[in-house]
Structure formats: structure tokens, C-alpha cells
N, CA, C and O atoms as a GROMACS GRO file, in nm:
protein
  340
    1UNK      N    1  -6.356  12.910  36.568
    1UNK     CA    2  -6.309  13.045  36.541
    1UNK      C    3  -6.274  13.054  36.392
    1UNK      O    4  -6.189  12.988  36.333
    2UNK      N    5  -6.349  13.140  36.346
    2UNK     CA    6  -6.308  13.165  36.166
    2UNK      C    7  -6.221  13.256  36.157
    2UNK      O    8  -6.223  13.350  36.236
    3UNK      N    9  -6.126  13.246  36.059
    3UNK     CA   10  -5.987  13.366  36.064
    3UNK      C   11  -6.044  13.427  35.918
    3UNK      O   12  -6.091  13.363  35.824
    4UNK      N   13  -6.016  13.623  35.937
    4UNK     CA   14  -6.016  13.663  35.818
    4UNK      C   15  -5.954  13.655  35.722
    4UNK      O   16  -5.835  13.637  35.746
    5UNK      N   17  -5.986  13.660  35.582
    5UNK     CA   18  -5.891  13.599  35.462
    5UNK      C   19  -5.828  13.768  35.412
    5UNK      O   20  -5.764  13.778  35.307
    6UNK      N   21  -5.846  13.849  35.469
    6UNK     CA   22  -5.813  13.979  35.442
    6UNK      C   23  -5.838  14.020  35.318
    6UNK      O   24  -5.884  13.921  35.263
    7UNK      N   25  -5.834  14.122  35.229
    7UNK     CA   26  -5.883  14.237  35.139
    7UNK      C   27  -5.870  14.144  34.991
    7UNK      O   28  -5.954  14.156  34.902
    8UNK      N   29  -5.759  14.058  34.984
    8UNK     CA   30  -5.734  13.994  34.870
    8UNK      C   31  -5.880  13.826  34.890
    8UNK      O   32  -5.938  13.759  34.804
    9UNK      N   33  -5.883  13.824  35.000
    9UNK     CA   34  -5.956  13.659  34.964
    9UNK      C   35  -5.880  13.551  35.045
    9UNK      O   36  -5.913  13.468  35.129
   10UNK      N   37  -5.700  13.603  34.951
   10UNK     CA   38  -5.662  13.477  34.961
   10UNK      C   39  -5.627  13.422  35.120
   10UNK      O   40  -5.632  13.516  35.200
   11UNK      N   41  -5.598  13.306  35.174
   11UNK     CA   42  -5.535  13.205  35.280
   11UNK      C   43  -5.428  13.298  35.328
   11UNK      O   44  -5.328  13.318  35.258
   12UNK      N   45  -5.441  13.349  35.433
   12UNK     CA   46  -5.283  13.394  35.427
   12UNK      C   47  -5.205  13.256  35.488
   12UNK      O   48  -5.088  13.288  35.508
   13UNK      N   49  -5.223  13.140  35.518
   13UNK     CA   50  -5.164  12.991  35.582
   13UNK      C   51  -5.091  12.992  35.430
   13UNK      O   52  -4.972  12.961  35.438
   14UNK      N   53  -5.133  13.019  35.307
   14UNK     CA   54  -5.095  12.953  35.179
   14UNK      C   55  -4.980  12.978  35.210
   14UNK      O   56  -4.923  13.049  35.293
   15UNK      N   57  -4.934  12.864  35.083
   15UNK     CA   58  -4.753  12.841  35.055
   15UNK      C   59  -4.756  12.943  34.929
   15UNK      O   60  -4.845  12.924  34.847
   16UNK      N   61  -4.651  13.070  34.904
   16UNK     CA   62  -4.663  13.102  34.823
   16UNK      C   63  -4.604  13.043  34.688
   16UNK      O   64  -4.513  12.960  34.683
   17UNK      N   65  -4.680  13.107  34.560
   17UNK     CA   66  -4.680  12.974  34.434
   17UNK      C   67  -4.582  13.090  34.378
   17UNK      O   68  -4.585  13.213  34.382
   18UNK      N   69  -4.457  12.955  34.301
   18UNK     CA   70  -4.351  12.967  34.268
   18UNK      C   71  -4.413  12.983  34.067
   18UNK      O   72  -4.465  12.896  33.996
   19UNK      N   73  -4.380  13.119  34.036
   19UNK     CA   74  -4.379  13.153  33.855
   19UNK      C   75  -4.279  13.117  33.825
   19UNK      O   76  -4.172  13.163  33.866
   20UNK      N   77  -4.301  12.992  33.716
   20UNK     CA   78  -4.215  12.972  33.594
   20UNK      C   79  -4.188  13.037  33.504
   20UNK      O   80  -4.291  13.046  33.437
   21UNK      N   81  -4.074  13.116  33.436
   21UNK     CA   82  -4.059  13.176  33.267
   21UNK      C   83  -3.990  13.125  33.227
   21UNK      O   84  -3.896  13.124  33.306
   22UNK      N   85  -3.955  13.038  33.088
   22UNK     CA   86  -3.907  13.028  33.010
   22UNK      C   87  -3.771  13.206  32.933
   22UNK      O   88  -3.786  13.322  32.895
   23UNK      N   89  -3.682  13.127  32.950
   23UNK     CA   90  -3.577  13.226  32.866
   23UNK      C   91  -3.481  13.192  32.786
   23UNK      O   92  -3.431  13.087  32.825
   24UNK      N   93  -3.420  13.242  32.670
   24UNK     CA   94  -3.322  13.236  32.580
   24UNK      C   95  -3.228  13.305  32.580
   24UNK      O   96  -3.238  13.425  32.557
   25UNK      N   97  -3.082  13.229  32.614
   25UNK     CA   98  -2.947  13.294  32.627
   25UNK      C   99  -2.936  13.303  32.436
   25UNK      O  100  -2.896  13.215  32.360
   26UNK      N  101  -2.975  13.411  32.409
   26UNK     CA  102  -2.938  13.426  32.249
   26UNK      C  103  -2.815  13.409  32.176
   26UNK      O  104  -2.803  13.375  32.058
   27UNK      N  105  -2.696  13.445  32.286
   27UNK     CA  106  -2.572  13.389  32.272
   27UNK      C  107  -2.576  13.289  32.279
   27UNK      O  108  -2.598  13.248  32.165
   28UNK      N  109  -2.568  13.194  32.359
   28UNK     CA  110  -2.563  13.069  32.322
   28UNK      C  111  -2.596  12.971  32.201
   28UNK      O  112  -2.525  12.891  32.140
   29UNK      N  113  -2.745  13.014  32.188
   29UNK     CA  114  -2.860  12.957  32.085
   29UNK      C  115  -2.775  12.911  31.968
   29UNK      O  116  -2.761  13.022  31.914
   30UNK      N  117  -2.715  12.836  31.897
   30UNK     CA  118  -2.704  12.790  31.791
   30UNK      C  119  -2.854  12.725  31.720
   30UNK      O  120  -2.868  12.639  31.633
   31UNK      N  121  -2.923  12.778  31.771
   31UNK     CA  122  -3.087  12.698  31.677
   31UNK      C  123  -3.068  12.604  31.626
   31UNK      O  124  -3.035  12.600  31.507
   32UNK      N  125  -3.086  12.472  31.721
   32UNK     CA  126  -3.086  12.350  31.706
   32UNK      C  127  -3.271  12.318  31.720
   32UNK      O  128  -3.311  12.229  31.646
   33UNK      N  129  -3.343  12.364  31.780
   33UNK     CA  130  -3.458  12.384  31.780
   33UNK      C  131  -3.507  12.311  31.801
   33UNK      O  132  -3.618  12.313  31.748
   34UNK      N  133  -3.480  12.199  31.883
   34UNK     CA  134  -3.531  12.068  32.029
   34UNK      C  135  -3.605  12.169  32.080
   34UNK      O  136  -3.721  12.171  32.037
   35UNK      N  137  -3.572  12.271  32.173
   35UNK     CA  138  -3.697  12.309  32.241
   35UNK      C  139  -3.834  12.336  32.162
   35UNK      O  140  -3.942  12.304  32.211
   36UNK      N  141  -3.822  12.394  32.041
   36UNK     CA  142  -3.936  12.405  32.004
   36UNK      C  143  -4.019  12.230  31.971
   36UNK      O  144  -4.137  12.216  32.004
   37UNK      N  145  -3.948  12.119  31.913
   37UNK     CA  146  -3.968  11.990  31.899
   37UNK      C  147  -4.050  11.977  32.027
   37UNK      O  148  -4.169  11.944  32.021
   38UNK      N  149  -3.979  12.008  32.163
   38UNK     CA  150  -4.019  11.914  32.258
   38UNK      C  151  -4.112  11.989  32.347
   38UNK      O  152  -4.170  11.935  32.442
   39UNK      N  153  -4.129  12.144  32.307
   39UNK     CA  154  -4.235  12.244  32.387
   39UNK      C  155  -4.299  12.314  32.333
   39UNK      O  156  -4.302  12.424  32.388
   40UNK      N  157  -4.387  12.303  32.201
   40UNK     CA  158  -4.441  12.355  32.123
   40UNK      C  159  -4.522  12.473  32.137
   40UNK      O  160  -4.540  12.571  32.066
   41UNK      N  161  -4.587  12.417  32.304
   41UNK     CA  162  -4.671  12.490  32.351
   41UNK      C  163  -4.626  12.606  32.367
   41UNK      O  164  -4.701  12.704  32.361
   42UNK      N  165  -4.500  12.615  32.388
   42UNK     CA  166  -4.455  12.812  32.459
   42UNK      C  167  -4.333  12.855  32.366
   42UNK      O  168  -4.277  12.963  32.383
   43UNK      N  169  -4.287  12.748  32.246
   43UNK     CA  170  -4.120  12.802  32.204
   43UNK      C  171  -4.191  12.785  32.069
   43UNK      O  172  -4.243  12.676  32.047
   44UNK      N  173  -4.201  12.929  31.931
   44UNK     CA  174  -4.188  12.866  31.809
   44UNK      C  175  -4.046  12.916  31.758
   44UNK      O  176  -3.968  12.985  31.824
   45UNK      N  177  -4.032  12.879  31.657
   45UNK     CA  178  -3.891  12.924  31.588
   45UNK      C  179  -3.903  13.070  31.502
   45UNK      O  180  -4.001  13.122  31.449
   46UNK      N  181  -3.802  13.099  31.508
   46UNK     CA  182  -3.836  13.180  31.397
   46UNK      C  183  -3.720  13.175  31.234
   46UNK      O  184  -3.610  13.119  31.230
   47UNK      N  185  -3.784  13.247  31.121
   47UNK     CA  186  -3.724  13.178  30.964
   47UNK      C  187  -3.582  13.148  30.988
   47UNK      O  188  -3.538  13.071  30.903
   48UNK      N  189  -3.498  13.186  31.077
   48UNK     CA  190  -3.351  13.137  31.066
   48UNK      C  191  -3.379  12.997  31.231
   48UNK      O  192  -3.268  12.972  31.280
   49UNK      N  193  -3.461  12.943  31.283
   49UNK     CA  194  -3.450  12.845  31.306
   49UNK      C  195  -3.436  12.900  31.493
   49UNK      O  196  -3.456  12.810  31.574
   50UNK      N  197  -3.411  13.007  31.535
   50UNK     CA  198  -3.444  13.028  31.649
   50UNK      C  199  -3.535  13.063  31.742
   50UNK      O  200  -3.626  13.142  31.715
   51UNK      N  201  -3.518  12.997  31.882
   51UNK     CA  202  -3.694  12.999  31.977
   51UNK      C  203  -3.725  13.163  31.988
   51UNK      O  204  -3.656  13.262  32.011
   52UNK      N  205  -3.844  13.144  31.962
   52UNK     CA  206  -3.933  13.262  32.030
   52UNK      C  207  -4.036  13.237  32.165
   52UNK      O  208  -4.152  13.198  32.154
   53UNK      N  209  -3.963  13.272  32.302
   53UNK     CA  210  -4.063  13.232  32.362
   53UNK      C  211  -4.157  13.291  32.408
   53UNK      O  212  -4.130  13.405  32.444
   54UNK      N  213  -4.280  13.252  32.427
   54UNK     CA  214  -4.406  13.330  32.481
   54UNK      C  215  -4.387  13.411  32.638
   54UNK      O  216  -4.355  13.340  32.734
   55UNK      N  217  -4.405  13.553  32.658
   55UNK     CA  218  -4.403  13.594  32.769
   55UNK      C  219  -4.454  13.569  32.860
   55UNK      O  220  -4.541  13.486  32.832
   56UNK      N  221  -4.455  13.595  32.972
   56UNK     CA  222  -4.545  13.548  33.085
   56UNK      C  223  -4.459  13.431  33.143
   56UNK      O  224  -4.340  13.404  33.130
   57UNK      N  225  -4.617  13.337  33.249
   57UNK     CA  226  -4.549  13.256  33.277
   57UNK      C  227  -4.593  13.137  33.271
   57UNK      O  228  -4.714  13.126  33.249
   58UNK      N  229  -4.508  13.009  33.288
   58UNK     CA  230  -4.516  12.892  33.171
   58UNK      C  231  -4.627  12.822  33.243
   58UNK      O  232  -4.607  12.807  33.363
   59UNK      N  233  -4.761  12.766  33.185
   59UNK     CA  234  -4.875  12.745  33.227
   59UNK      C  235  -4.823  12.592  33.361
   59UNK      O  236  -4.739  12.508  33.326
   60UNK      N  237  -4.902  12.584  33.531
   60UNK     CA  238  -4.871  12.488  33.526
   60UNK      C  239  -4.840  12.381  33.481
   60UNK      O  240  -4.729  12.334  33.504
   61UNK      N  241  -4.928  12.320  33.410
   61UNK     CA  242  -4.916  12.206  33.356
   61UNK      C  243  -4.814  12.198  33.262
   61UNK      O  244  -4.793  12.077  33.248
   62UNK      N  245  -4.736  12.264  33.187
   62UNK     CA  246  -4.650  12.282  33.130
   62UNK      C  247  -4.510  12.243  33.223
   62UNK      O  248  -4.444  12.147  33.186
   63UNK      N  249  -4.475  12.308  33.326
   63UNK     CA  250  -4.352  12.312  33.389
   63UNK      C  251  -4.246  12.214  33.374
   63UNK      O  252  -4.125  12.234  33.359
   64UNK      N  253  -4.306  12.111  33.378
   64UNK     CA  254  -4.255  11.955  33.388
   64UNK      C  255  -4.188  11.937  33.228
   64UNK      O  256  -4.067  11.926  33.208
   65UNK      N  257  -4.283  11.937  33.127
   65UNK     CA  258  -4.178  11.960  33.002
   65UNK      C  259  -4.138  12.036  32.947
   65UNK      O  260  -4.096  12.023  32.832
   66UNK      N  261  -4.138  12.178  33.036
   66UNK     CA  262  -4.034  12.267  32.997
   66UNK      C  263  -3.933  12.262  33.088
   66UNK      O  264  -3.856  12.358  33.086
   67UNK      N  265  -3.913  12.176  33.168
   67UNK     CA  266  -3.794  12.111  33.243
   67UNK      C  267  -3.743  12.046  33.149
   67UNK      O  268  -3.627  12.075  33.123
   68UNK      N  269  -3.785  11.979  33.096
   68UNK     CA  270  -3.756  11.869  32.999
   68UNK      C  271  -3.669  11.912  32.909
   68UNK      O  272  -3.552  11.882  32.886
   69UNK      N  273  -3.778  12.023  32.840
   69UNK     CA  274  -3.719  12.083  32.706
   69UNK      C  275  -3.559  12.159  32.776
   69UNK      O  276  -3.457  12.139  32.710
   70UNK      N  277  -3.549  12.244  32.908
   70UNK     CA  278  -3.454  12.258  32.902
   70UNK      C  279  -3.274  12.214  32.902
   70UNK      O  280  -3.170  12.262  32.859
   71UNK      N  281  -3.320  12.092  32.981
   71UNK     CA  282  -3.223  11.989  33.022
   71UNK      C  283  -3.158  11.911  32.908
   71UNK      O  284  -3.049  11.853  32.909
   72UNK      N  285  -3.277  11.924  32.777
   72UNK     CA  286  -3.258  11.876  32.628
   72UNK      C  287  -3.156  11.955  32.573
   72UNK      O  288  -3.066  11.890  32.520
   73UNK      N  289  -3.139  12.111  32.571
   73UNK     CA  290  -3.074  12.174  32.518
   73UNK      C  291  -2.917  12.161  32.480
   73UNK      O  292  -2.834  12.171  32.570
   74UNK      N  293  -2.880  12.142  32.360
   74UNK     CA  294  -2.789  12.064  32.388
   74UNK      C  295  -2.658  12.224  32.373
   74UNK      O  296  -2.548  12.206  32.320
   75UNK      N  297  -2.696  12.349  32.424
   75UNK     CA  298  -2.630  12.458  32.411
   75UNK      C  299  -2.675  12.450  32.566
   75UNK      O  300  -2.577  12.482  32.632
   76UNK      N  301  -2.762  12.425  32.632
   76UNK     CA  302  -2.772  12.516  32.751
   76UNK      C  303  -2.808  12.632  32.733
   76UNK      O  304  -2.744  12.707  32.807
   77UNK      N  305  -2.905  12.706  32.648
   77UNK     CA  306  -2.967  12.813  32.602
   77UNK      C  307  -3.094  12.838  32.653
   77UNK      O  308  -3.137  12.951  32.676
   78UNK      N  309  -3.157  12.731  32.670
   78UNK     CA  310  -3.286  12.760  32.744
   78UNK      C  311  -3.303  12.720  32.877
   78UNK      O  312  -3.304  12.602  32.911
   79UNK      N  313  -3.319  12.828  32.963
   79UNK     CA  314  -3.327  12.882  33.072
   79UNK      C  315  -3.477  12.919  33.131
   79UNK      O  316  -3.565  12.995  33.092
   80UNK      N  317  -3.465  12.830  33.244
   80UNK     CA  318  -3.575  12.816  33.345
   80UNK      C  319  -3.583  12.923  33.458
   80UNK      O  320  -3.478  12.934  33.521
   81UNK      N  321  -3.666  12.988  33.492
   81UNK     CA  322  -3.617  13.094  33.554
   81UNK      C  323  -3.780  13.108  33.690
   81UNK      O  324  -3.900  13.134  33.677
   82UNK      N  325  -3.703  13.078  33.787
   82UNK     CA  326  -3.867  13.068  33.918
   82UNK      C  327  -3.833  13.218  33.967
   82UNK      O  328  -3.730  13.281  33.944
   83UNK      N  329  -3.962  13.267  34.052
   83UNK     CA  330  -4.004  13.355  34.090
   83UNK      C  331  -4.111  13.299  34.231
   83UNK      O  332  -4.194  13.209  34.222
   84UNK      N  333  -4.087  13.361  34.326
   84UNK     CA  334  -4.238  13.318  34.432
   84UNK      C  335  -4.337  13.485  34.413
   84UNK      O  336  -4.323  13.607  34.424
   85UNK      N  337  -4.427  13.388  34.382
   85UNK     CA  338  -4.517  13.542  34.444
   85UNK      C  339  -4.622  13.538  34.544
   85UNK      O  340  -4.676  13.642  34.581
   0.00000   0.00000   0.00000
């Protein structure tokens, strides 16, 4: 017996996948700028030394050291933030 995947395609059995964003408590931020050191890929600084992070959401493969980068923070400024969709 084949089950329909309905209008989208997708599995409806799937587990739904959990979005990562990257965020900045700007209060906090003293721009020490480890995250950008240690996550280049999604945080640059900007001329006074604070992250700019890229919108959206943080590429899988990324997740793991932007765990990293946040746990580094030595303000607790950068903020991991999940979503399921």
C-alpha cells in the first residue's frame, strides 16, 4: 500500500526540522568579538568591533559551531534561538 505525500511532496511520517538563528543581545555586547573569531561564517563585526549577524537561518552544518561560538561568549550576548517548522 503506497501512502500519499500530499500537495507539498513532503513525508508527512517526517520529524519536523528544528531552524537555527543566530541573535545579539546588543545590551549586553561589549564587542569582544570571539564570535566573529570563532563563526566567521554568519557574525562580521562592524568599525566599532560589534557582530553583525546574517539573517535567516544558520546553515546546518554550521549549528554545532555556532553552539560553540555561543557558549564562548564571554557576555552571554550571543543567542541561539530554535524554531520547528
Amino acid at each position: 500500500m503506497r501512502r500519499s505525500r500530499g500537495a507539498t511532496g513532503a513525508d508527512p511520517r517526517a520529524a519536523p526540522r528544528l531552524a537555527v538563528r543566530l541573535r545579539v543581545n546588543a545590551i549586553q555586547c561589549v564587542a569582544h568579538g570571539l564570535c566573529a573569531e570563532l563563526l566567521p561564517e554568519a557574525v562580521r563585526l562592524d568599525d566599532w568591533g560589534y557582530p553583525i549577524v546574517d539573517d535567516g537561518e544558520v546553515a546546518p552544518e554550521l549549528v554545532e559551531l555556532a553552539r560553540r561560538a555561543a557558549d564562548a561568549c564571554p557576555t552571554l550576548a550571543l543567542l541561539l534561538e530554535s524554531e520547528r517548522t
